[in-house]
C-alpha positions in Angstrom: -80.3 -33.5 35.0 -81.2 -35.6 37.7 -82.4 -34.7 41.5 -84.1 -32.1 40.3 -87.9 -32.0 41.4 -89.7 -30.8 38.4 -89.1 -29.4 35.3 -89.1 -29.6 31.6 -86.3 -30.0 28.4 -87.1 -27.5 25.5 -85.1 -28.8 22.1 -83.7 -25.6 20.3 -82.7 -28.1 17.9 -86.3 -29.3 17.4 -87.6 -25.7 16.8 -84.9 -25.2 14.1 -86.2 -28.6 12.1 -90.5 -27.3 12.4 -89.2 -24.2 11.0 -87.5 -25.4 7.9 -90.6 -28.6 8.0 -92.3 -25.2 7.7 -90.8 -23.4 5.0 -91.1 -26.6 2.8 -95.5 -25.7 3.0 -94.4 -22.3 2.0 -93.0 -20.6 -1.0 -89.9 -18.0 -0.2 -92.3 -15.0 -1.0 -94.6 -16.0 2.4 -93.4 -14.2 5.4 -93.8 -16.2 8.7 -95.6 -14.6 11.8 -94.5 -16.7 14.6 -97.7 -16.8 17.0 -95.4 -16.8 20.6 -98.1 -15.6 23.2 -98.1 -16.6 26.5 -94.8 -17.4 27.0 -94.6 -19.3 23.5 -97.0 -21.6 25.0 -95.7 -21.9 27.7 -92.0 -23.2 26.4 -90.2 -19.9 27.2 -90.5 -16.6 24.4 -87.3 -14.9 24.9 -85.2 -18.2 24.5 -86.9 -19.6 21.8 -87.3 -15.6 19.8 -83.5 -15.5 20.0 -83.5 -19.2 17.8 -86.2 -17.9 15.5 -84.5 -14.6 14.7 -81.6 -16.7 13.7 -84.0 -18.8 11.4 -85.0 -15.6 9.8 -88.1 -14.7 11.3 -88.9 -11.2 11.8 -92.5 -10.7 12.7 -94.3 -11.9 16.1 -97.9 -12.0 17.2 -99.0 -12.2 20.9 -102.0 -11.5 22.6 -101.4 -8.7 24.6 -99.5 -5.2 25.9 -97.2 -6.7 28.8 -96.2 -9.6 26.3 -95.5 -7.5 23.3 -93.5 -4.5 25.5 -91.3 -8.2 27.2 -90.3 -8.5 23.5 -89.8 -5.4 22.7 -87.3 -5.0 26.0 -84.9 -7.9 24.3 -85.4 -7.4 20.5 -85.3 -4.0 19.0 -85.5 -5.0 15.5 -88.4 -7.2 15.0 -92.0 -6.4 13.9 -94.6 -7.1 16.8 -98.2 -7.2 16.5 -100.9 -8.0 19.0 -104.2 -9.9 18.0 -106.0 -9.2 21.1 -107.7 -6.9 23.3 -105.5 -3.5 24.1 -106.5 -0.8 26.9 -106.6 2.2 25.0 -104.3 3.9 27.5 -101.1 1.8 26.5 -102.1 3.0 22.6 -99.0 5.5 22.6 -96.5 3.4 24.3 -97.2 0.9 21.9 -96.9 3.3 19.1 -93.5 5.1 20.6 -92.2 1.1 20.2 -93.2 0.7 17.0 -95.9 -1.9 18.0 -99.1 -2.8 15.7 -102.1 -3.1 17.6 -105.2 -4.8 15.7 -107.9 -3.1 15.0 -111.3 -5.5 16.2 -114.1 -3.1 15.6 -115.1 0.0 14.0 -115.6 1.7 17.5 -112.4 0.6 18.6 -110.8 2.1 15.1 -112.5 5.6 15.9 -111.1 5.7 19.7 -108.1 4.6 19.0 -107.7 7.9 16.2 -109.3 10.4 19.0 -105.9 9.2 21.1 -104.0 9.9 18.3 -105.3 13.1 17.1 -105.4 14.9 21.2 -101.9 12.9 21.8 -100.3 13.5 18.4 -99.1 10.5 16.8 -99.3 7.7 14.8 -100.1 4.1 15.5 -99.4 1.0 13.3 -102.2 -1.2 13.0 -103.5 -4.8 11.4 -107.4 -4.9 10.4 -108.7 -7.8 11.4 -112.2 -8.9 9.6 -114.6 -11.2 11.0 -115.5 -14.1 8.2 -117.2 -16.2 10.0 -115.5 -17.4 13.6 -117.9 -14.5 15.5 -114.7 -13.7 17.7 -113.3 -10.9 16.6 -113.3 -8.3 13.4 -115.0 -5.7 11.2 -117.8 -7.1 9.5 -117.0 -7.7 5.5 -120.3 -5.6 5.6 -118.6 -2.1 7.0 -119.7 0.4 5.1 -117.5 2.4 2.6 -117.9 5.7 5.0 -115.7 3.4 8.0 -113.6 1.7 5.6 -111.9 4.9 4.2 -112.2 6.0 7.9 -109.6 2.8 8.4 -107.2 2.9 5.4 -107.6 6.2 4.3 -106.7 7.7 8.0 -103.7 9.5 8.6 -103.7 8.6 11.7 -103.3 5.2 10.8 -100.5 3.1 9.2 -102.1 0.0 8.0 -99.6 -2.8 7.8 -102.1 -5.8 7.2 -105.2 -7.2 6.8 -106.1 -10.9 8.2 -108.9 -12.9 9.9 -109.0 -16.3 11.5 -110.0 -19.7 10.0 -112.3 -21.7 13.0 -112.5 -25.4 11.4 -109.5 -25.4 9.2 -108.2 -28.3 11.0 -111.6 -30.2 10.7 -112.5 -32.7 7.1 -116.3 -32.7 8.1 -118.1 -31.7 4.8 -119.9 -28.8 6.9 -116.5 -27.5 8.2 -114.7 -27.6 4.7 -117.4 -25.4 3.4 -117.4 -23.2 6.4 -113.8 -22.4 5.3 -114.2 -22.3 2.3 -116.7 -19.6 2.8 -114.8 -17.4 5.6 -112.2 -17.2 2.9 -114.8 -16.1 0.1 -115.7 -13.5 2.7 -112.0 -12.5 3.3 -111.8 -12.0 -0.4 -114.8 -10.1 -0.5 -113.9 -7.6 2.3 -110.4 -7.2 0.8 -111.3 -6.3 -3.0 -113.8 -3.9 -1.6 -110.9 -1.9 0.2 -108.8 -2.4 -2.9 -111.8 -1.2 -5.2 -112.0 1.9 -3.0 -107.9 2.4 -4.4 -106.8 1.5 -0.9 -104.0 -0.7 0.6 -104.5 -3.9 2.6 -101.2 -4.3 3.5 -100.1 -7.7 3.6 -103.0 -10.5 4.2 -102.7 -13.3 6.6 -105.9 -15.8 6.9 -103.9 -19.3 8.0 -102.5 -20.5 11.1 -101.0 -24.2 11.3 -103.8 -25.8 10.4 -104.4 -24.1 7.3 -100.9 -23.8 6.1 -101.1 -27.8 5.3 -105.1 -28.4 4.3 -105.2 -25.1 2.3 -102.3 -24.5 0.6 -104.1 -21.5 -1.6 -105.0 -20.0 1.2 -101.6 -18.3 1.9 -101.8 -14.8 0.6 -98.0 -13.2 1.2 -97.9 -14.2 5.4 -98.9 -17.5 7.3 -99.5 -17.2 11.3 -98.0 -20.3 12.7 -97.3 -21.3 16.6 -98.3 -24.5 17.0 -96.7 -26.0 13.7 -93.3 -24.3 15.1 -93.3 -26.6 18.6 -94.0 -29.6 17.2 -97.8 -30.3 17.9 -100.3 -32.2 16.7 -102.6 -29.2 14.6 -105.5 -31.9 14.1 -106.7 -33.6 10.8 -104.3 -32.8 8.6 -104.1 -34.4 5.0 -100.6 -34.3 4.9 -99.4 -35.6 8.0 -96.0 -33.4 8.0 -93.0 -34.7 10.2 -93.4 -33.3 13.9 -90.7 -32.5 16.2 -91.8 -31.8 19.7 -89.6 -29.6 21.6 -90.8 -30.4 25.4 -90.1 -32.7 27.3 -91.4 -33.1 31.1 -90.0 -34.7 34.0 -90.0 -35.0 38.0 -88.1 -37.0 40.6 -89.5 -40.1 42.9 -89.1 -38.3 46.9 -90.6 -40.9 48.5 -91.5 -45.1 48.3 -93.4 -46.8 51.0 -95.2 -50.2 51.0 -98.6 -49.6 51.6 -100.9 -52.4 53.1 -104.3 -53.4 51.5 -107.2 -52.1 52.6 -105.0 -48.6 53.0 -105.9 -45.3 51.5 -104.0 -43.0 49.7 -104.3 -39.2 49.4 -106.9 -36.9 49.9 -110.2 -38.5 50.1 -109.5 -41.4 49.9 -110.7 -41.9 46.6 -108.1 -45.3 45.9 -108.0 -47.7 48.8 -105.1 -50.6 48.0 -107.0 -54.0 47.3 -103.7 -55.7 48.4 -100.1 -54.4 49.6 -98.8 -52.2 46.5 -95.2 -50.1 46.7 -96.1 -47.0 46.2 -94.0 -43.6 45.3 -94.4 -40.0 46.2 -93.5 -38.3 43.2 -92.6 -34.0 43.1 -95.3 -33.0 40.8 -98.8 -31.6 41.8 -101.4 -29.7 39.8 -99.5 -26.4 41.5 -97.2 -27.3 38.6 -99.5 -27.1 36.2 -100.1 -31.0 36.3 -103.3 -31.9 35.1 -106.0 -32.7 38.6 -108.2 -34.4 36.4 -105.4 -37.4 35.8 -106.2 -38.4 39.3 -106.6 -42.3 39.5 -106.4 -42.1 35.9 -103.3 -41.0 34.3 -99.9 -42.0 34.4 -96.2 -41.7 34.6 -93.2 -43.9 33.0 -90.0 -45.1 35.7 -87.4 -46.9 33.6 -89.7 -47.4 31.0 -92.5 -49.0 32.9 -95.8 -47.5 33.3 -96.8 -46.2 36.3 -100.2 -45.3 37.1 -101.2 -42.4 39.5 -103.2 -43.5 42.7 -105.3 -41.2 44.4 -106.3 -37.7 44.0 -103.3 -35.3 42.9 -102.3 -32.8 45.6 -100.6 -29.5 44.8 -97.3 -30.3 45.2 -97.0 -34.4 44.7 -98.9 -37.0 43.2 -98.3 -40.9 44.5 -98.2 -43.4 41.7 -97.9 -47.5 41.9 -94.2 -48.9 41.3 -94.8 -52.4 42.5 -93.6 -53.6 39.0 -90.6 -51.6 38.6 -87.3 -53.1 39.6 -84.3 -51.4 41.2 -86.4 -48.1 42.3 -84.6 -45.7 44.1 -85.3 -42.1 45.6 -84.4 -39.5 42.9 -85.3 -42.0 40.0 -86.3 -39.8 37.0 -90.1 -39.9 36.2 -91.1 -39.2 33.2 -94.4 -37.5 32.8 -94.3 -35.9 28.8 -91.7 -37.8 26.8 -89.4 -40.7 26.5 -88.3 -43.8 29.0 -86.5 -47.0 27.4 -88.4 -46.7 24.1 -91.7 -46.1 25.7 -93.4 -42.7 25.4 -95.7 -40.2 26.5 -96.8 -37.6 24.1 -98.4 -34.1 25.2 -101.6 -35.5 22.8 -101.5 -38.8 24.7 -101.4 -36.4 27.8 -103.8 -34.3 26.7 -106.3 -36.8 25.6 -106.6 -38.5 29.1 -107.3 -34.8 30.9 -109.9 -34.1 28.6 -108.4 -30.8 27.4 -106.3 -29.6 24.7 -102.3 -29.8 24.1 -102.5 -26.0 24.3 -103.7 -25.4 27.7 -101.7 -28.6 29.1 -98.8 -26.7 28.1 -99.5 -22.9 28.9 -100.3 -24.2 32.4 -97.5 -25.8 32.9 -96.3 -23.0 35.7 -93.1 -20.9 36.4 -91.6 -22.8 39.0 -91.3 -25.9 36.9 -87.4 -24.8 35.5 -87.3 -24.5 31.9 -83.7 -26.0 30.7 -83.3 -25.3 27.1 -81.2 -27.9 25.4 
């Protein structure tokens, strides 16, 4: 795969081993809801769907109308649902395709039925409860009038009930009793449905995090995305076996010897303190490489760190190669992954760009090639 100028290695294999890592935190009664928005995180949702069909996952969560209709197009046999905001005018194209929308607020609940009763049909729907994050949700408050006006509508096909833990991946004594009580609340807000001789559907509350620190906290679905490709999902007290599917490389397009006292890039924010070989490599924040690792990150050539000089431009970044022997144009870099038993890990990665694994991946962009392996 080399002389290519940038792009990343997704392990199919990888995704099959976090599924059954998965399954072990799980009894077989607990349905999986593979959380695939954007792209799967940016590792490529149709691709990696396909694998988890064949895994046995059936249900799929993304954030929005164009995302769950691309699913839709290529699988006609899953269960979709999306957790965030919908325009109320895609509400009967998503019900035609047999798509559940959440429901995030009483007002949203009673314009969604006015579509339904002037257009005539049905629309599938997960309630999703605020119990504590302040994102999203009915309060566990809503009175017995708008609860009925939920589960009891016929306009309405409730197929679950769920809300969203905000510190499960946290051991601080104020977090752990934060969750604790968003899933006192959950409780609460589902036996009062119940009491009222109404159906929940099924209940979700965890997401990776949760599925190994609360192991009660399961109900009869777990919401997982970031378990499933191999990230790190923060303090965990288990620490399960990870298997990172991406990898990230780019190719070296240019080496020079650059004299002391020379600057490099835009700014000239590095100036060499003596001669230093330097390479151009094909990677730029246009990719979705991090800006912020200017003068700071780094890259690994034949498994010798390599760190990035001067500011990152769109399309290349330069990085010092003076220690690495026998360099040659079209030399793999490796920017996430693996070189002669050194490593960089997305965390690693992350850590140094003062972000989150999450958005290091999701903006990793298009024309970076995606080969699946």
């Amino acid at each position: 795969m080399d002389n290519r100028r940038c792009y990343v290695e997704i392990s199919k294999e990888n995704l099959r081993k976090n599924v059954d890592v998965l399954k072990k935190y799980i009894s077989e009664n607990t349905g999986i809801i593979a959380v695939v928005k954007d792209d799967f995180y940016g590792h490529g949702v149709v691709e990696l769907t396909k694998v988890l069909i064949e895994c046995g996952i059936k249900k799929f969560a993304v954030s929005c109308f164009q995302e769950a209709m691309q699913l839709r197009e290529q699988f006609s046999d899953i269960e979709i649902v999306i957790l965030g905001y919908v325009e109320s005018h895609y509400y009967k194209q998503l019900a035609l395709n047999n798509i559940a929308i959440n429901i995030s607020s009483i007002d949203m609940a009673k314009k969604l039925v006015e579509i339904c009763q002037k257009e005539n049909f049905i629309s599938a729907v997960e309630v999703a409860v605020d119990t504590g994050m302040s994102r999203n949700g009915i309060s566990i408050d809503t009175s017995e009038q708008d609860l009925r006006f939920i589960y009891q509508n016929p306009y309405l096909l409730v197929k679950a009930t769920y809300s969203h833990l905000a510190t499960s991946d946290s051991f601080l004594k104020k977090n752990q009793d934060n969750t604790l009580k968003q899933k006192a609340n959950f409780d609460y807000l589902c036996n009062r449905v119940e009491q009222l001789s109404l159906y929940c559907g099924d209940k979700h509350l965890c997401a990776s995090a949760g599925v190994i620190n609360y192991p009660d906290f399961k109900y009869n679905m777990v919401r997982v995305g970031f378990m499933l490709l191999g990230f790190d999902v923060g303090e965990v007290n288990n620490k399960f076996q990870r298997y990172p599917l991406l990898s990230w490389y780019s190719s070296i397009m240019r080496i020079s010897t650059i004299k002391k006292g020379s600057i490099i890039s835009y700014g000239g924010t590095y100036i060499c303190q003596q001669d230093r070989k330097i390479a151009t490599i094909s990677v730029g924040y246009g990719d979705g490489y991090p800006r912020r690792l200017s003068n700071k990150g780094y890259v690994l050539i034949k498994g010798i760190r390599c760190n990035i000089v001067g500011r990152i431009c769109m399309d290349q970044m330069m990085v010092d190669v003076t220690d690495v022997k026998n360099i040659d144009i079209n030399d793999k870099v490796v920017l996430v992954g693996e070189s002669s038993g050194e490593m960089i890990t997305l965390n690693q990665l992350a850590n140094l760009a003062d972000t989150i694994v999450d958005e290091l991946v999701c903006n990793i962009n298009h024309r970076v090639e995606r080969i699946y392996i």
